[in-house]
N, CA, C and O of each residue as an XYZ file, in Angstrom:
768
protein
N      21.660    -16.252    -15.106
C      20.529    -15.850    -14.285
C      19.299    -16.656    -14.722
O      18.814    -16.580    -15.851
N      18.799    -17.494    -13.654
C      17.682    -17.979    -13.751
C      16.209    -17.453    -13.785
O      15.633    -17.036    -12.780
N      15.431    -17.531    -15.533
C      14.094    -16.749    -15.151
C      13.357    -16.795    -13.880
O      13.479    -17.709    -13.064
N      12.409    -15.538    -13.710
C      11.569    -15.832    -12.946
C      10.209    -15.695    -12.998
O       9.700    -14.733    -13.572
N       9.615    -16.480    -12.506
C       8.278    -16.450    -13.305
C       7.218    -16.598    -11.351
O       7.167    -17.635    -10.688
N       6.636    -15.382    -10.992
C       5.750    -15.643     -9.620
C       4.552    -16.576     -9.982
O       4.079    -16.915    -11.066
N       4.236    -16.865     -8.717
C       2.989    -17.379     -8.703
C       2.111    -16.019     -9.361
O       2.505    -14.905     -9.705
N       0.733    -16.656     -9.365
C      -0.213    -15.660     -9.592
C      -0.763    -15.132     -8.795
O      -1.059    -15.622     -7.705
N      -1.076    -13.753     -9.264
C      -1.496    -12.373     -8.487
C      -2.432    -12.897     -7.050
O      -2.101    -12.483     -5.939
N      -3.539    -13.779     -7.217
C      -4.531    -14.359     -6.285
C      -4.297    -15.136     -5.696
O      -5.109    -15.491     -4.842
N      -2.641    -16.029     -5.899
C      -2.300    -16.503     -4.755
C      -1.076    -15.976     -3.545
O      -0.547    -16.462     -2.545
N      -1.020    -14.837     -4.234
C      -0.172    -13.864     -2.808
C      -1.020    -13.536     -1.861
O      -2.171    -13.138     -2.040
N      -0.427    -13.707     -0.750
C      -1.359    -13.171      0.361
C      -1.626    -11.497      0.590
O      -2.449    -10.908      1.291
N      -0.925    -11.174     -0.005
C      -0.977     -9.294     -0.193
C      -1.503     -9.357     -1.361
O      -0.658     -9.686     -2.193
N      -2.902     -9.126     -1.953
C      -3.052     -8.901     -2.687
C      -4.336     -8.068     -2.844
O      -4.918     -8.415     -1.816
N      -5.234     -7.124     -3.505
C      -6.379     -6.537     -4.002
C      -6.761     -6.695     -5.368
O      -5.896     -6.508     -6.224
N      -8.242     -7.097     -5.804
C      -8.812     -7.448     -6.715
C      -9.895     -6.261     -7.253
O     -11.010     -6.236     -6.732
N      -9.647     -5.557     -8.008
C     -10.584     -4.237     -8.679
C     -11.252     -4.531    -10.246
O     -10.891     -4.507    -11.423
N     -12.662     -4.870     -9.305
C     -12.966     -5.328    -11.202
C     -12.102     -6.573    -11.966
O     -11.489     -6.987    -10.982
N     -11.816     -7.130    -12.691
C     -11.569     -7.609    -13.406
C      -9.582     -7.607    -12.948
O      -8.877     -8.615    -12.922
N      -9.265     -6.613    -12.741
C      -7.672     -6.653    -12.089
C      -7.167     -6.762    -10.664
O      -7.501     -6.088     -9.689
N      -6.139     -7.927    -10.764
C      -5.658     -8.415     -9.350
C      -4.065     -7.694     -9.307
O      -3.218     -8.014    -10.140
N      -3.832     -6.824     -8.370
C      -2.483     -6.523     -7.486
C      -2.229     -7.223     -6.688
O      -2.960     -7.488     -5.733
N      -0.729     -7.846     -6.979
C       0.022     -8.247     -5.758
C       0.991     -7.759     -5.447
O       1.733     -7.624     -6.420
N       1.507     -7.308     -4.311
C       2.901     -7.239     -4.166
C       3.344     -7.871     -2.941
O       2.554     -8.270     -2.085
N       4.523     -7.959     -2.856
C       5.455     -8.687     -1.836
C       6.911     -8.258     -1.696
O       7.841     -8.238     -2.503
N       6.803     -7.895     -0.312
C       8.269     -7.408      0.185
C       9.739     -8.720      0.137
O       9.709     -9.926      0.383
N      10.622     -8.031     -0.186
C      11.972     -8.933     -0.242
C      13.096     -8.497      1.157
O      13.940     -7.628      0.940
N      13.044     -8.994      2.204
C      13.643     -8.597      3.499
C      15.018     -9.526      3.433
O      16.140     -9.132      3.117
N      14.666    -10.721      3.777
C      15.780    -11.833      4.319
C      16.710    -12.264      3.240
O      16.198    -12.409      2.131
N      18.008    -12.500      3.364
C      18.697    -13.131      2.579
C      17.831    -14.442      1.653
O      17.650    -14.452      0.436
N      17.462    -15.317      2.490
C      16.563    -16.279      1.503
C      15.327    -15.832      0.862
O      14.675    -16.657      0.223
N      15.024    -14.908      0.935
C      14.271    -14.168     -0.234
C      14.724    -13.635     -1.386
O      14.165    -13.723     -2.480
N      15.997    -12.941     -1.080
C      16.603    -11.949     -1.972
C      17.524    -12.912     -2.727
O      17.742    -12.819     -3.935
N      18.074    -13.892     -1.879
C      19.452    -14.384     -2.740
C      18.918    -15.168     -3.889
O      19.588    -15.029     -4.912
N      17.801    -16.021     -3.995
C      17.312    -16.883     -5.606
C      16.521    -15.601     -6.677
O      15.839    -15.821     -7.678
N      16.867    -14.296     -6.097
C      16.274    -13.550     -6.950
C      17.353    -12.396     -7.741
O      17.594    -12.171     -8.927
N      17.758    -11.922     -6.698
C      19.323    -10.715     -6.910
C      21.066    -11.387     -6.695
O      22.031    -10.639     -6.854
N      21.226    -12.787     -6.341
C      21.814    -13.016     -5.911
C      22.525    -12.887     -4.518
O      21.903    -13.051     -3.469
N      23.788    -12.601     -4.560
C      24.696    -12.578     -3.368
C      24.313    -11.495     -2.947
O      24.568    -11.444     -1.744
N      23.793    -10.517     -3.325
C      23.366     -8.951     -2.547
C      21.952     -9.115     -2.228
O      21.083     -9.496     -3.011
N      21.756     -8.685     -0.603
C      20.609     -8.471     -0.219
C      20.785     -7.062     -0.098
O      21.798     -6.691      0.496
N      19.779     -5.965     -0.667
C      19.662     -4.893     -1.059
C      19.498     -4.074      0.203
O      20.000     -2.977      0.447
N      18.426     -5.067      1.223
C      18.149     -3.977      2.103
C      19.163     -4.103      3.425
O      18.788     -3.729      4.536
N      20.536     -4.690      3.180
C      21.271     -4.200      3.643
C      22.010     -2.964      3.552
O      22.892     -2.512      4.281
N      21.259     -2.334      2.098
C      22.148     -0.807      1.758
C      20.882     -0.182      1.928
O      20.732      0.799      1.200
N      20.080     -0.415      2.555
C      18.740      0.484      2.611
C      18.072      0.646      1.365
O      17.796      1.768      0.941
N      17.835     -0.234      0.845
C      16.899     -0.656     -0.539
C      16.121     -1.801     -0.166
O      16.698     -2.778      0.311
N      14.357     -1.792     -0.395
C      13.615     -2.704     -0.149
C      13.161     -2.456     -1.403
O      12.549     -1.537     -1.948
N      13.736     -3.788     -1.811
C      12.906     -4.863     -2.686
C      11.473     -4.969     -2.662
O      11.045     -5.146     -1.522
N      10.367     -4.903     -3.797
C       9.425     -4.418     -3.841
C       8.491     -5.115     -5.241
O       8.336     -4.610     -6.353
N       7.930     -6.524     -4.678
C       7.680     -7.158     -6.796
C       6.160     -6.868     -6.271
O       5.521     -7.045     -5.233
N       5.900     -6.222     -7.810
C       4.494     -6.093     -8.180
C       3.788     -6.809     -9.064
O       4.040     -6.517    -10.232
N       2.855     -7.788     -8.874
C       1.966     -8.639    -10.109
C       1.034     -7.554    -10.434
O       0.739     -6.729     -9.569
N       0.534     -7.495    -11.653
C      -0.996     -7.387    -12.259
C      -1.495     -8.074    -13.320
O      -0.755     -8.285    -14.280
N      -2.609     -8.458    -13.317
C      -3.116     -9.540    -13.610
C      -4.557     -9.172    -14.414
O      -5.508     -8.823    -13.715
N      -4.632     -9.207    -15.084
C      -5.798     -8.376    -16.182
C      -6.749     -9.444    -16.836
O      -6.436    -10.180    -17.772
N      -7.570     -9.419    -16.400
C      -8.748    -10.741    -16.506
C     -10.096    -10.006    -17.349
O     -11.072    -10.611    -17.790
N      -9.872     -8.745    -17.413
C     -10.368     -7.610    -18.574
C     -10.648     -8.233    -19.966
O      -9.958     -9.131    -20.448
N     -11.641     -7.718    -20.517
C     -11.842     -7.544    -21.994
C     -10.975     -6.592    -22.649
O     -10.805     -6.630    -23.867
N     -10.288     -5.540    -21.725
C      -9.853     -4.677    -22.784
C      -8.355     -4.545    -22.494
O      -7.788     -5.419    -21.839
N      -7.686     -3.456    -22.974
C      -5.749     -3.823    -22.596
C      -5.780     -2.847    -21.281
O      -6.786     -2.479    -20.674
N      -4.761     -2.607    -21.074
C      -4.412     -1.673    -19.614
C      -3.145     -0.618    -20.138
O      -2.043     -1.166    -20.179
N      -3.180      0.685    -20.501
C      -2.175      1.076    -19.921
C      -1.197      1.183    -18.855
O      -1.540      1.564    -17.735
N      -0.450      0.988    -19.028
C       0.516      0.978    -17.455
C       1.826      2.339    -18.070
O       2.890      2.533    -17.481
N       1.547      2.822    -18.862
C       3.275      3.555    -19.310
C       2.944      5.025    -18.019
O       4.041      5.345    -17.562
N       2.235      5.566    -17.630
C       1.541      6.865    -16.855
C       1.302      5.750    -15.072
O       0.653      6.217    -14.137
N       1.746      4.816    -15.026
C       1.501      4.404    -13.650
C       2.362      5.028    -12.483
O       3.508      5.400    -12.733
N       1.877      5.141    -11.310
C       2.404      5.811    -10.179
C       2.328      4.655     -9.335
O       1.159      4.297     -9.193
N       3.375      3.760     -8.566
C       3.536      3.245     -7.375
C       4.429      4.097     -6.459
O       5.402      4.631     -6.991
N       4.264      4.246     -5.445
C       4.209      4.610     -4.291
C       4.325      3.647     -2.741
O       3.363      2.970     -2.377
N       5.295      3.692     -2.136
C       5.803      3.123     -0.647
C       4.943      3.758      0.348
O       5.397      4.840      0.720
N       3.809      3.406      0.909
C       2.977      4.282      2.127
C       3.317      4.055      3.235
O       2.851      2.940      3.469
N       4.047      4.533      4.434
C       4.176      4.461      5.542
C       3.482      5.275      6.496
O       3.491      6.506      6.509
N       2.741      4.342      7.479
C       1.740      4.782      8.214
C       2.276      6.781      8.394
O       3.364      7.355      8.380
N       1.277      7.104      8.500
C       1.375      8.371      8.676
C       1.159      9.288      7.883
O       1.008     10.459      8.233
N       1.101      8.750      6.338
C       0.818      9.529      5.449
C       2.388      9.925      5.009
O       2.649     10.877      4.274
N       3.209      9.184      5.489
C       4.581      9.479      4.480
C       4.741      8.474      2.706
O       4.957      7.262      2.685
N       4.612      9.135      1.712
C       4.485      8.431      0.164
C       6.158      8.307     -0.030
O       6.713      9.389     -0.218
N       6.841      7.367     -0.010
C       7.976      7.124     -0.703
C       7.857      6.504     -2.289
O       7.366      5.404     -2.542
N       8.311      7.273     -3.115
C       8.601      7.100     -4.915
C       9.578      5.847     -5.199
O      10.503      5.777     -4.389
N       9.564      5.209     -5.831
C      10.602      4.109     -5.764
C      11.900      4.722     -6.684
O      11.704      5.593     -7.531
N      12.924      4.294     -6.476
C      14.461      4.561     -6.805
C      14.457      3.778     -8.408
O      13.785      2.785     -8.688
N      15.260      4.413     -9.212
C      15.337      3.877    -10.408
C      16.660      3.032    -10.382
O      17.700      3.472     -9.894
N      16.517      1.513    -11.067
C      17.713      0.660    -10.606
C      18.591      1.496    -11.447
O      19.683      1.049    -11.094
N      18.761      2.087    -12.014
C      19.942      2.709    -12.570
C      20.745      3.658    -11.694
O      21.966      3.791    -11.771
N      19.728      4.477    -10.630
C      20.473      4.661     -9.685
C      20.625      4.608     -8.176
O      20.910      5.369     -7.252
N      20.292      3.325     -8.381
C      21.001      2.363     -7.454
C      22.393      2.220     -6.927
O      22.697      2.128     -5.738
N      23.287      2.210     -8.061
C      24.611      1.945     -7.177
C      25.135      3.185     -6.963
O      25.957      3.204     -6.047
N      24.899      4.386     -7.586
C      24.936      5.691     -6.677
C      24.470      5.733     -5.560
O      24.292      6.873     -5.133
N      24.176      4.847     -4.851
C      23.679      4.765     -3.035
C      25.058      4.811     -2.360
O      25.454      5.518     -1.433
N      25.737      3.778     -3.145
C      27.266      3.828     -2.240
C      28.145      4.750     -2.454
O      28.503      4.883     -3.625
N      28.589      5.413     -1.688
C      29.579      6.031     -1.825
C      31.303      5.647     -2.237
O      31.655      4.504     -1.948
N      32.241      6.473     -2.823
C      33.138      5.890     -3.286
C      33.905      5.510     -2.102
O      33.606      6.194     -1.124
N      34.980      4.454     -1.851
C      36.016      3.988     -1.004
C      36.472      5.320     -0.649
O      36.537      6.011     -1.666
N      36.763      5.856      0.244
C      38.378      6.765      1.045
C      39.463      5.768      0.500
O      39.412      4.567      0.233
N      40.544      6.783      0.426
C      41.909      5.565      0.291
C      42.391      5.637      2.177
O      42.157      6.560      2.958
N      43.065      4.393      2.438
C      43.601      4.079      3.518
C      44.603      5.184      4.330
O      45.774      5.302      3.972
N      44.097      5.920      5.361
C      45.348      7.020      5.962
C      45.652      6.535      6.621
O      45.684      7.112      7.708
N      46.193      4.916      6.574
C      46.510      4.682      8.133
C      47.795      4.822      8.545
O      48.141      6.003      8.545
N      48.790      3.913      8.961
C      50.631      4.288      9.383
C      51.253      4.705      7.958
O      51.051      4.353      6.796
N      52.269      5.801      8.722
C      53.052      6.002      7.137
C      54.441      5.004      7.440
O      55.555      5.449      7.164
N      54.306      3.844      7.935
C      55.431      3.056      7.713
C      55.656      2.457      5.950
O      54.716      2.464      5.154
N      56.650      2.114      5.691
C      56.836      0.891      4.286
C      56.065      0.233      4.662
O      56.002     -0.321      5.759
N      54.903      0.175      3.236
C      54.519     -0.921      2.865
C      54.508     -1.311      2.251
O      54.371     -0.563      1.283
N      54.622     -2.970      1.824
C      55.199     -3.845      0.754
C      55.001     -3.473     -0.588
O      54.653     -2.297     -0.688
N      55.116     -4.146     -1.774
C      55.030     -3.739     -2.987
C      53.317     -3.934     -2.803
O      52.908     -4.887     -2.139
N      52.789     -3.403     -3.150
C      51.082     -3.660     -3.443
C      51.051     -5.169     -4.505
O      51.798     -5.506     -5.423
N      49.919     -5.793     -3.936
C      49.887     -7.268     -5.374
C      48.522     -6.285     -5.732
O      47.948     -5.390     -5.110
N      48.276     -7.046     -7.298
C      46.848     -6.252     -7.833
C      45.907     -6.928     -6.973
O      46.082     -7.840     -6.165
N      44.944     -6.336     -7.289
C      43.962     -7.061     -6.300
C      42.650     -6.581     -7.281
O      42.403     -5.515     -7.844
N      41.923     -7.895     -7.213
C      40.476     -7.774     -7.492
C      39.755     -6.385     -7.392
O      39.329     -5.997     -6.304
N      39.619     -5.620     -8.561
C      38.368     -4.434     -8.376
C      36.729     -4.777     -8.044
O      35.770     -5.137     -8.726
N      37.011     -4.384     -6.278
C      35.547     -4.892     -5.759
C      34.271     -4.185     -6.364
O      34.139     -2.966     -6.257
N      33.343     -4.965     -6.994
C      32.154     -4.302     -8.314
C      31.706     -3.863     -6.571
O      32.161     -4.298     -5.513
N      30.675     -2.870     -6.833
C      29.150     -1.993     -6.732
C      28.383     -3.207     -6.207
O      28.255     -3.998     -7.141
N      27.745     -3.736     -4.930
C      26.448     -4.985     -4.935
C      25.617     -4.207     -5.732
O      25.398     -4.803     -6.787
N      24.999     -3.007     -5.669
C      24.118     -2.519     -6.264
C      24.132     -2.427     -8.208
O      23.201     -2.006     -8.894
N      25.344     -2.907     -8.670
C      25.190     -2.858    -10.165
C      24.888     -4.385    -10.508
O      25.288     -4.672    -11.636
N      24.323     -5.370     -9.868
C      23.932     -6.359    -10.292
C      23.138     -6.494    -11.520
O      22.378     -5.540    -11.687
N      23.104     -7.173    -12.203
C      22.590     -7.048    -13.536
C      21.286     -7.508    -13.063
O      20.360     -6.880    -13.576
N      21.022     -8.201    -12.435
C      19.603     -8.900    -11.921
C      19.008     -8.033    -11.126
O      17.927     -8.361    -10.636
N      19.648     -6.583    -10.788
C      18.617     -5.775    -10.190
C      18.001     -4.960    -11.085
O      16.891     -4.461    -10.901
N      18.817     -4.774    -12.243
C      18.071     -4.064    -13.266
C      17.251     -4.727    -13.939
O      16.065     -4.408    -14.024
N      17.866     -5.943    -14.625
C      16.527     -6.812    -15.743
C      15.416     -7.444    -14.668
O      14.492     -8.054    -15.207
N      15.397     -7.365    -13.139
C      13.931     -7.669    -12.486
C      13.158     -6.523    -12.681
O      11.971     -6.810    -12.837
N      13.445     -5.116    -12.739
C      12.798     -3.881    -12.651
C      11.109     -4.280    -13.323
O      10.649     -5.100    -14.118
N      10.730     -3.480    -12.708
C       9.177     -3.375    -13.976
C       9.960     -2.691    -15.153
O      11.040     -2.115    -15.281
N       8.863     -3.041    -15.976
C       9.526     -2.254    -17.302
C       8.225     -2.724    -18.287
O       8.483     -2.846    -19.485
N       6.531     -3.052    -17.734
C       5.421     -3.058    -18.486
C       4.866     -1.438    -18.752
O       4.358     -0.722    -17.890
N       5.119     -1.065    -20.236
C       3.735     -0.184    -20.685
C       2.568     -0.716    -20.790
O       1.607      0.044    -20.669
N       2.407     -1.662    -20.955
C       0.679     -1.869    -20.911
C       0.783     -3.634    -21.139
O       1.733     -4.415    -21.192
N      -1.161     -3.834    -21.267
C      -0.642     -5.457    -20.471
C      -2.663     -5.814    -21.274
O      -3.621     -5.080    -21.035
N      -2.699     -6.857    -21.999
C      -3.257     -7.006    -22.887
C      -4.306     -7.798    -22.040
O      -4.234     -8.005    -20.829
N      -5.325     -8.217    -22.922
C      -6.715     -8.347    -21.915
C      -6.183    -10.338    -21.538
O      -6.004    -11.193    -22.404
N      -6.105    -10.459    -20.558
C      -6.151    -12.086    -19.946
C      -4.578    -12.455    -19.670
O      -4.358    -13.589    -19.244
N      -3.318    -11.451    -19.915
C      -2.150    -11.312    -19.236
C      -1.938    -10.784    -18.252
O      -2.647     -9.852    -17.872
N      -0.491    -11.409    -17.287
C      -0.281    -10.744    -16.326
C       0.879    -10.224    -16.643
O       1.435    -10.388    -17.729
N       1.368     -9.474    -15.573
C       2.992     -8.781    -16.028
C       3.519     -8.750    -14.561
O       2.869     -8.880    -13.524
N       4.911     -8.538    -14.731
C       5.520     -8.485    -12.932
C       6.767     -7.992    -13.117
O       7.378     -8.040    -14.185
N       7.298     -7.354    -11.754
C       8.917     -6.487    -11.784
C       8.811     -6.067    -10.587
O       7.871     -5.572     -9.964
N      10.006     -6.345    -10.290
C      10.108     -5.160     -9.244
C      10.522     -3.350     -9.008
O      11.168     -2.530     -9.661
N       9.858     -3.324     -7.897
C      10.308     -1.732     -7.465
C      11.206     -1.565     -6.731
O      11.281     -2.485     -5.917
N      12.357     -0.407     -6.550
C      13.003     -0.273     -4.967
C      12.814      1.062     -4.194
O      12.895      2.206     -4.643
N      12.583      0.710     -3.106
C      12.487      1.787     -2.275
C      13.601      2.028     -0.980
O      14.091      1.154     -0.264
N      13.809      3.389     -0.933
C      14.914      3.402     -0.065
C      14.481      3.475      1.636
O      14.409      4.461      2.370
N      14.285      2.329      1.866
C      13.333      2.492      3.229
C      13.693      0.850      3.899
O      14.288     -0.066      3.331
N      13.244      0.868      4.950
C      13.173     -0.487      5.847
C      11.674     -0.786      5.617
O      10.758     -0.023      5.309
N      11.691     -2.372      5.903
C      10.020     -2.442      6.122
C       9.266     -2.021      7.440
O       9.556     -2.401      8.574
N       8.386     -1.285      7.135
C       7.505     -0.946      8.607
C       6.134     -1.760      8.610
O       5.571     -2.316      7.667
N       5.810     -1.674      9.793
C       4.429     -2.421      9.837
C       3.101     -1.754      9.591
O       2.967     -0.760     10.306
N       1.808     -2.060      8.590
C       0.932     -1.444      8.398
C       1.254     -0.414      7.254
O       0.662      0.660      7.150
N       2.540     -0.965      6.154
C       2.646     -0.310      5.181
C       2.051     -0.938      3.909
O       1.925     -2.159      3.829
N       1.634     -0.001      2.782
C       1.242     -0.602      1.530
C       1.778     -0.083      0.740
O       2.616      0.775      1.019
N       1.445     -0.461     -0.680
C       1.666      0.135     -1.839
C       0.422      0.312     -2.619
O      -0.459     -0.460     -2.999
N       0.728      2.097     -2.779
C      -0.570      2.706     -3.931
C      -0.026      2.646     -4.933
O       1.154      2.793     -5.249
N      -0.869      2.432     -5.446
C      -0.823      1.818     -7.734
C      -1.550      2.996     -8.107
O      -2.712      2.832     -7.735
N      -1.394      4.223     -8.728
C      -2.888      4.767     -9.656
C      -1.950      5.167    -11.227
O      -0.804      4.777    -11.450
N      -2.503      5.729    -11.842
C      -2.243      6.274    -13.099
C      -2.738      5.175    -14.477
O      -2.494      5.378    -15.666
N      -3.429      4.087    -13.932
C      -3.448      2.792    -15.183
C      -4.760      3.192    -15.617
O      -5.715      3.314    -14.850
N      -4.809      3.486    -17.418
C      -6.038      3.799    -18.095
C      -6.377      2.706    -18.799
O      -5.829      1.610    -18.905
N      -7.315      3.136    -19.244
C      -8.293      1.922    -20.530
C      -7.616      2.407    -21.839
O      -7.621      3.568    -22.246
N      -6.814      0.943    -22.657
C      -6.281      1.454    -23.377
C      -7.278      1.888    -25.022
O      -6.843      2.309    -26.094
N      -8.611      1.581    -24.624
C      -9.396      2.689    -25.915
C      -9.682      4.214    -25.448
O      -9.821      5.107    -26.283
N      -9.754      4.426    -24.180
C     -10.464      5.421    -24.254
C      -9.394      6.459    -23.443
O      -9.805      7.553    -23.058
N      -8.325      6.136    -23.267
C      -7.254      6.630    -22.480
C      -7.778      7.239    -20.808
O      -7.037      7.912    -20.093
N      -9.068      6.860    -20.463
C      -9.285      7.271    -19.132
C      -8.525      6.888    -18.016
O      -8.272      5.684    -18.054
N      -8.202      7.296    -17.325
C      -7.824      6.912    -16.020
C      -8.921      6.007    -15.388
O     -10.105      6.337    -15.452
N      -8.321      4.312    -14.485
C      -9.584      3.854    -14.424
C      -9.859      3.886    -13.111
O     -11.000      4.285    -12.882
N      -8.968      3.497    -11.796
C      -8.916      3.195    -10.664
C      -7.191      3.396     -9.886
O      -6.093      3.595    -10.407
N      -7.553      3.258     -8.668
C      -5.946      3.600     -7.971
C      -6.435      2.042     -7.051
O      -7.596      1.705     -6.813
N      -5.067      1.224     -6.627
C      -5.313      0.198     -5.721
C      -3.943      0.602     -4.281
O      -2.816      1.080     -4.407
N      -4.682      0.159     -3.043
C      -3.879      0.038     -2.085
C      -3.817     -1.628     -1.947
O      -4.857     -2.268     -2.100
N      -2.443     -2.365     -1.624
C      -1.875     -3.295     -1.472
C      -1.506     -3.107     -0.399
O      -0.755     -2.137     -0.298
N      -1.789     -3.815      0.782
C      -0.982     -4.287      2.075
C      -0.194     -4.567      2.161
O      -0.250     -5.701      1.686
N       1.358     -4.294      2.664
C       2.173     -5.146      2.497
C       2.366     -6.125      4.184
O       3.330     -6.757      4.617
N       1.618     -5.986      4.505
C       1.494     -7.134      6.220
C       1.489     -8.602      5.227
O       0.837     -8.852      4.214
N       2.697     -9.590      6.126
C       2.537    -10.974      5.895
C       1.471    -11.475      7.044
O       0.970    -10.786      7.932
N       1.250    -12.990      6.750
C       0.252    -13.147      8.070
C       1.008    -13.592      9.142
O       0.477    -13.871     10.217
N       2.397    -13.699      8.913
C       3.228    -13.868     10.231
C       3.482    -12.432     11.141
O       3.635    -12.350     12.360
N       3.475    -11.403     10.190
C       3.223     -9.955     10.759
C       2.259     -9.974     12.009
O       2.510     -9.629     13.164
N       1.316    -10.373     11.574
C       0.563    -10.113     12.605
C       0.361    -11.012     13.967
O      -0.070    -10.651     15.062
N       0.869    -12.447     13.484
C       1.426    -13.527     14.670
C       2.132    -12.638     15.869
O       1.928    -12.528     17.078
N       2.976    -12.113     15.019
C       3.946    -11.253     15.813
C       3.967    -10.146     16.562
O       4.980     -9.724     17.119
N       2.065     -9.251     16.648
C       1.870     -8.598     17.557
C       0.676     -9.011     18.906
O       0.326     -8.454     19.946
N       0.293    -10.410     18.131
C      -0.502    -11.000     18.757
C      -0.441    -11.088     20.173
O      -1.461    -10.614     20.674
N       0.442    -11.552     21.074
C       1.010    -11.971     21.945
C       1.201    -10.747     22.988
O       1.108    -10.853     24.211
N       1.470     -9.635     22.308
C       1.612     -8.172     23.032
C       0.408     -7.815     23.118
O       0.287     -6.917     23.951
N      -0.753     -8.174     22.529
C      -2.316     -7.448     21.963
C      -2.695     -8.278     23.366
O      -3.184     -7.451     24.135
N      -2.660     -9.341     23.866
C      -3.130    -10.252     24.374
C      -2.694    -10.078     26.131
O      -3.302    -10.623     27.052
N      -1.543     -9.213     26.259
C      -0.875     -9.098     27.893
C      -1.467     -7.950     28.493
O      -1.348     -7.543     29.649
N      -2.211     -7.424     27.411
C      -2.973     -5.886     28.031
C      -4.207     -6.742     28.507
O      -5.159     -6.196     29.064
């Protein structure tokens, strides 16, 4: 598995800047998104969206992150929690065995035990997995959520304190609209 290392937080186009800290995140939809990252499994074919979060701490002081809350917002005021990759491949359910003809059938050959897409090792070691994030570092991982992408959705960040004074400091909303998103209602906005 090849590291991965994102661009920085300020050059995603989804991104919010609070004080001294930059959020990015960015949705993982298409096979050529997902496959140089998770491999051969694109997730949100099992109804898992892929979900990487930058933060970027340009601060004098450190950041807690171990008490952070991200959150999937879909218009309406619906909050989706993200799924822990551990249970992840509990999404699939086990095989049925075959009821089909009770004619003879041949001797069985062994056959390959088909793995879980969801136990990829690269879905777990991308996870976030920052407690806290020191003054002029960034950190990044992804989240999963069991959802499709909708339009006019974000992601809320809150729970990150100051790591002297343990306060709680700020909550950020992240857009997740690309700017082709919106190419794409253009055209309908325009026939009215």
């Amino acid at each position: 598995m090849q590291p991965f290392r994102p661009a920085p937080a300020p050059a995603w186009p989804s991104h919010q800047t609070i004080g001294e800290v930059t959020f990015a995140a960015a949705r993982y939809e298409s096979d050529a998104d997902t496959r140089p990252i998770f491999g051969k499994v694109n997730l949100n074919e099992h109804g898992v969206l892929p979900v990487l979060l930058i933060v970027e701490n340009k601060s004098n002081q450190s950041l807690l992150l171990d008490q952070m809350k991200v959150q999937f917002m879909v218009p309406g005021g619906i909050r989706l929690d993200p799924t822990a990759p551990k249970d992840l491949p509990y999404l699939i359910g086990p095989k049925r065995p075959n009821t089909g003809p009770s004619y003879p059938v041949p001797i069985p050959l062994p056959r390959r035990k088909k793995l879980n897409p969801l136990a990829e090792v690269a879905i777990d070691s991308r996870a976030w997995g920052a407690k806290s994030l020191r003054p002029g570092e960034s950190t990044h991982g992804f989240f999963y959520f069991q959802t499709e992408w909708r339009r006019k959705s974000y992601i809320y960040i809150s729970g990150i304190r100051e790591g002297r004074s343990l306060q709680e400091l700020f909550f950020a909303e992240v857009p997740m609209d690309k700017p082709e998103d919106a190419k794409e209602i253009e055209p309908a906005a325009q026939a009215h």
